[in-house]
N, C-alpha and C positions, 0 to 999 in steps of 0.2 A: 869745792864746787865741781869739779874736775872727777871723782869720786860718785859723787852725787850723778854727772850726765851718764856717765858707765853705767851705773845702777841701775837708771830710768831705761836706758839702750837693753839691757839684758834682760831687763824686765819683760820688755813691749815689743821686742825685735819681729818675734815669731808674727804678731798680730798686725804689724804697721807693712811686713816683708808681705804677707798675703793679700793688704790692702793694695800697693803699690803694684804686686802683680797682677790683680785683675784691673787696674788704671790702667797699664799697657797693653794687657792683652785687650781690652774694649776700642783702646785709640788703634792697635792695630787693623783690631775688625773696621773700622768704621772707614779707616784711610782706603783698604784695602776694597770697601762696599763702594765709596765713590768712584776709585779709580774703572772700579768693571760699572757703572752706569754708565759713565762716560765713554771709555770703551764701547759697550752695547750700543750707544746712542750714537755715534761714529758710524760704527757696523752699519747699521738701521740708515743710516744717512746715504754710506754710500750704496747701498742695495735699492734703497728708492732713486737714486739717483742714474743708477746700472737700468733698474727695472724703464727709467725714463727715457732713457738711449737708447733701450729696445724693445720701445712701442711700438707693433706692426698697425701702419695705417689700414684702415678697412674702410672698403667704398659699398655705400648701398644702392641697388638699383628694382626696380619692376622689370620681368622680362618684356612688357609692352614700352617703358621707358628705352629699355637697352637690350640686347639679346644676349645670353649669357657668352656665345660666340667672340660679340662685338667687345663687350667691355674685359674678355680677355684677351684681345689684338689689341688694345689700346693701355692696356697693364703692359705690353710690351713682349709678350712671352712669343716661342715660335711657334709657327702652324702646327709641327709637329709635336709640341707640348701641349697646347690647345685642343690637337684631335685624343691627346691621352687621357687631360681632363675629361673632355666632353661624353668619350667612351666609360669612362670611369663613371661618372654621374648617371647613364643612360642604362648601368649594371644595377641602380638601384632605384629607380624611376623613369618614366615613359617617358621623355624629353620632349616626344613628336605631341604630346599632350599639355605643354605648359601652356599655363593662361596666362593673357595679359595683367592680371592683377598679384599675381606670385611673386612674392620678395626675395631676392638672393643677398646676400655676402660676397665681397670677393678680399681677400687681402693676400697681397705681393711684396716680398720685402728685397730688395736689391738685385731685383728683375728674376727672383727665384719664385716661382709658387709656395703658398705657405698656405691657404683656407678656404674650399666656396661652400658655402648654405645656403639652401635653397628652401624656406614654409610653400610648402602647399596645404592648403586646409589645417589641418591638426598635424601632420608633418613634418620634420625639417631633413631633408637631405643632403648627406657633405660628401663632400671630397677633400681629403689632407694630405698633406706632403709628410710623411712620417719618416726620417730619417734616408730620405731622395727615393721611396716608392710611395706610390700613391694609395692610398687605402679609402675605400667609399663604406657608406652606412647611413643605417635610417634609424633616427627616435621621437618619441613623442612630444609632441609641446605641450610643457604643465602646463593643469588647467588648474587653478585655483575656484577655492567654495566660497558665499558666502549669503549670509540671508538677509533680506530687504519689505523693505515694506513702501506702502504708499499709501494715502487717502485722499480726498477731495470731493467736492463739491459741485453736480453737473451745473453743466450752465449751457452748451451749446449742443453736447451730444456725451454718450460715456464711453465712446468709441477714441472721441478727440480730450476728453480730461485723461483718460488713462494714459494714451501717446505723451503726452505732454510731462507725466510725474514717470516716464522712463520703461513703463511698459510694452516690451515688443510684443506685436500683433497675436504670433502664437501665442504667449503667455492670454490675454485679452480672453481670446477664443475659450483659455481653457477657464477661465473666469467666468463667462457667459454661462458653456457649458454646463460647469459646477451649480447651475439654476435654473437648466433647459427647461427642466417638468413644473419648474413652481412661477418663472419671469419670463415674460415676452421682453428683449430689450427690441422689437422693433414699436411698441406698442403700450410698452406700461412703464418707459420711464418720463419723468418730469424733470422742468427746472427745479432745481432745489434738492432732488435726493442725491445721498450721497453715498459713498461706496469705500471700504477698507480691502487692502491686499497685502501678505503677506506670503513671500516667495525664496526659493532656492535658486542661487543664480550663479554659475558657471562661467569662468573668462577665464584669457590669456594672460600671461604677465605683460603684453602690452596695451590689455584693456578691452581686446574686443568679449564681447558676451556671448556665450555658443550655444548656453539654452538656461529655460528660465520655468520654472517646475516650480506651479502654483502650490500653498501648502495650505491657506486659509483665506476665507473673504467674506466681505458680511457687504449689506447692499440696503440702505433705509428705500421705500417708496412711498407708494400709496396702498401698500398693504403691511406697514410696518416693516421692523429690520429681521432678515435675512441673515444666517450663518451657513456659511459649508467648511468642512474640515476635513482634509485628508488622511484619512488612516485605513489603513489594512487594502489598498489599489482603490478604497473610493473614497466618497465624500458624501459625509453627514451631517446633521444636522445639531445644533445644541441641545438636544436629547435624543441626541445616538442614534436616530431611526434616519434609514437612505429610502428616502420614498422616489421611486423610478415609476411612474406611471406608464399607462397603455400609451399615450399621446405624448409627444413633445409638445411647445409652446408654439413652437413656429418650424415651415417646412425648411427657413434659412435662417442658418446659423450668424448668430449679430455681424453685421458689420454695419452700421449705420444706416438700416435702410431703413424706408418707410412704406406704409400702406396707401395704395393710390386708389383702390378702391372696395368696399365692405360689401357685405352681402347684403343683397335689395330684388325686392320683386317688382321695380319699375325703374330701373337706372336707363337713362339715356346711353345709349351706345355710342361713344365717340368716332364709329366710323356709319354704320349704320343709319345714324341721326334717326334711329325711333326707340321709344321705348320701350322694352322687356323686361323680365326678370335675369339678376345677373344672380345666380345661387353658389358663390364664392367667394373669396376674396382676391385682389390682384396686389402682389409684390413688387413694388419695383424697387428694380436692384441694377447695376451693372452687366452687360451683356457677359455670359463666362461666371456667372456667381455658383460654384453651388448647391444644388436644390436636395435636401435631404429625406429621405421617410419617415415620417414623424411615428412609425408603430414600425412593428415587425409583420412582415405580410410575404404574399406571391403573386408576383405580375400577372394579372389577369389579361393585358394588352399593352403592346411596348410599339408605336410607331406615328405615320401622319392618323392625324380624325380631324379634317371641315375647316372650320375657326380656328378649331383649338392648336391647329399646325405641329409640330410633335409632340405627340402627347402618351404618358403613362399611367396606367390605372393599377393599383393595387389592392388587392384584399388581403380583409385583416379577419383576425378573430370577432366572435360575437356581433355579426352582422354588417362591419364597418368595410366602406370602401373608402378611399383615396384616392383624387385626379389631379396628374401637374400636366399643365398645357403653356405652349409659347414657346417649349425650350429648343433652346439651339441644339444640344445633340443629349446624349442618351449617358448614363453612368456606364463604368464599366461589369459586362457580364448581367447587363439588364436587360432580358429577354423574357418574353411569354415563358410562364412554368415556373422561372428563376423564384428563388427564396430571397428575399430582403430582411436586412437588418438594421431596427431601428437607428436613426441617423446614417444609414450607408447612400451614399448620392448616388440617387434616380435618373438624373439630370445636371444640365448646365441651364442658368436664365437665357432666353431669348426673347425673338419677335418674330416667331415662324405664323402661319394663318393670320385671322384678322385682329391687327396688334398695331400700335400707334405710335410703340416703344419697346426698347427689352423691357421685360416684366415678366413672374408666374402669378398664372390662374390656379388656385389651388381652390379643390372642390372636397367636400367630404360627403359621403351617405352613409346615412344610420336605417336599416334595413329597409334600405333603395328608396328612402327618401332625403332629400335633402336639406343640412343642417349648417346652422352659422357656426361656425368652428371656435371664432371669438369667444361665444356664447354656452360653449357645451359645458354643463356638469359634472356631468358625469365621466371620471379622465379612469375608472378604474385603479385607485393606485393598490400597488405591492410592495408594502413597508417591512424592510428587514431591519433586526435592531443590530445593536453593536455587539457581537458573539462575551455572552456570558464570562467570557475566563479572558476576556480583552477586555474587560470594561472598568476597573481602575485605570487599567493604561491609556485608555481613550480617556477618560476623565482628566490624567495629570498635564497631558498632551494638551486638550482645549481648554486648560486653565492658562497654559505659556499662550497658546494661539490668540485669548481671549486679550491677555496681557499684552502683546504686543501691536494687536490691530486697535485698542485703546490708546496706546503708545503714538501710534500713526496718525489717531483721527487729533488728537489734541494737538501732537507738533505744526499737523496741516490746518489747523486754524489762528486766524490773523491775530497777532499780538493783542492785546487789552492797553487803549491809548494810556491809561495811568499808570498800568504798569511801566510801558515805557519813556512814561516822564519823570517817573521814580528813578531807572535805573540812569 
């Protein structure tokens, strides 16, 4: 037997000796992998625990709240620390300039200065204690991108559905805009139509929005649906043609206004109390609106006339004149002679001469007769297409655009009840 174990042993020695050495060498790895987790995980404990101990508190303030002065006498530090900060900060912004809504920083750790920041606008400005000098400097505040949409359904006005699904004003304006030559919005929309936006919108990492760069919009009415698309600095049309006519739609750009009264050759005169012809339309708007030139023209007369209290007249091309009367004062550099450019403001709305309210008179002549504006056919237009060797690219462009303003109008309409009895 004895014989026999020998045998088996010299046999097998070499085979069983290299099994046995990678057993220990595996159990050493493995003792050895615990012990450094553990370790590591120690480490890691007390460095969160070090990092905890030497948290600098930070107080936040408005310089209207506190004055950057005040809340560092009350941090504790001396006058003579305080005038070093203040000089410091003042090396890299107008201090005599802060406004009441500017955010600062301040943090003090064991009555040593350690940090102040101060956002003004897109801004931040500091002052740091960098190993006991002070060192000041200015950077920017990311702005972060990202794209957004909206749609909905008027019901009160498309001045007040767009506010309400997050669109700020300029944005609005430039929505309007994007339809100047084809939509009156103080006059051709209804309950019921509806309207898609999709946009470029720009904020802080603490949420404020700094601008918002319309990219597509579509508009159903009573002349069916409307597309505009941004490419190449303008905006086209669903078959690539920017038709910019002679006329704008209205001499004031949307903001909710309405028409107080149309053109008539027997309207009672609300001060007057007789009847004549009123051969214009009257806008009313808020005193301070505004008043735009619906063409490209040269001020033929820029001051007081009668009634009309200040009033500008401008000539256009192909026999067209143009009158806004009532206004409260005058655009800038609009003078007799001056050149205008379609949309550049003529005026502000008033109730200068015989007026009952702010409001603009706006008259138009078609070779020095007088025409209902509402009613003219004839706008001239000048349709440019989308340039030849851009025109897959505008294609692939208002296939996403088209996608996504689909995307908005269906989100923005009201669940289907069975659907949500199912779900």
């Amino acid at each position: 037997m004895k014989n026999r174990i020998l045998t088996f042993v010299n046999q097998h020695y070499r085979r069983y000796h290299d099994i046995l050495f990678y057993v220990l060498t595996l159990a050493v790895i493995a003792v050895a992998t615990v012990v450094a987790l553990q370790i590591t995980h120690h480490k890691n404990e007390l460095e969160r625990e070090n990092q905890r101990t030497r948290e600098i508190p930070v107080q936040e303030y408005t310089v209207g709240q506190k004055p950057v002065y005040v809340a560092l006498q009350e941090a504790g530090l001396s006058n003579q620390n305080i005038a070093q900060i203040v000089a410091k900060l003042s090396s890299v912004v107008d201090t005599r300039k802060l406004q009441k809504n500017d955010v600062y920083s301040l943090s003090v750790e064991g009555g040593q200065f350690v940090l102040l920041v101060l956002t003004q606008g897109f801004k931040r400005y500091y002052v740091a204690n960098v190993e006991g000098s002070l060192v000041a400097g200015v950077s920017d505040v990311e702005i972060k991108t990202r794209i957004k949409t909206a749609a909905g359904t008027i019901e009160s006005s498309l001045f007040n559905a767009m506010l309400s699904d997050g669109l700020q004003v300029p944005l609005i304006l430039d929505f309007t805009d994007a339809f100047s030559w084809t939509i009156d919005f103080n006059t051709d929309t209804r309950t019921g139509d509806e309207y898609a936006a999709l946009w470029e919108e720009n904020y802080t990492a603490s949420g404020e929005i700094t601008s918002q760069d319309l990219l597509a919009a579509s508009y159903k009415g009573m002349y069916g649906t409307t597309y505009a698309f941004y490419f190449e600095d303008d905006f086209y049309d669903e078959t690539g043609k920017m038709s910019k006519k002679m006329f704008l739609k209205s001499p004031i750009s949307f903001r909710n206004y309405r028409i107080s009264s149309r053109f008539s050759y027997g309207r009672l005169h609300p001060i007057l109390k007789i009847r004549r012809p009123h051969l214009g339309i009257d806008y009313a708007a808020p005193m301070g609106t505004p008043v735009q030139a619906v063409a490209d023209g040269t001020v033929k007369f820029a001051g007081k006339k009668g009634g009309f209290g200040n009033f500008v007249e401008l000539k256009h091309a192909n026999g067209y004149t143009t009158m806004y009367g009532h206004l409260k004062s005058y655009g800038k550099g609009v003078k007799t002679g001056a050149k205008i450019k379609q949309g550049q403001t003529v005026g502000y709305v008033g109730s200068t001469g015989l007026s009952t309210g702010p409001h603009l008179d706006f008259r138009i002549k078609e070779k020095n007769q007088f025409v209902d504006f509402l009613k003219m056919k004839n706008r001239n237009s000048a349709v440019r297409d989308v340039p030849k060797d851009k025109r897959e690219e505008f294609e692939e462009l208002k296939v996403l655009y088209l996608k996504e303003l689909d995307a908005a109008k269906k989100s923005s309409q009201p669940a289907d009840p069975e659907e949500s009895n199912e779900a």
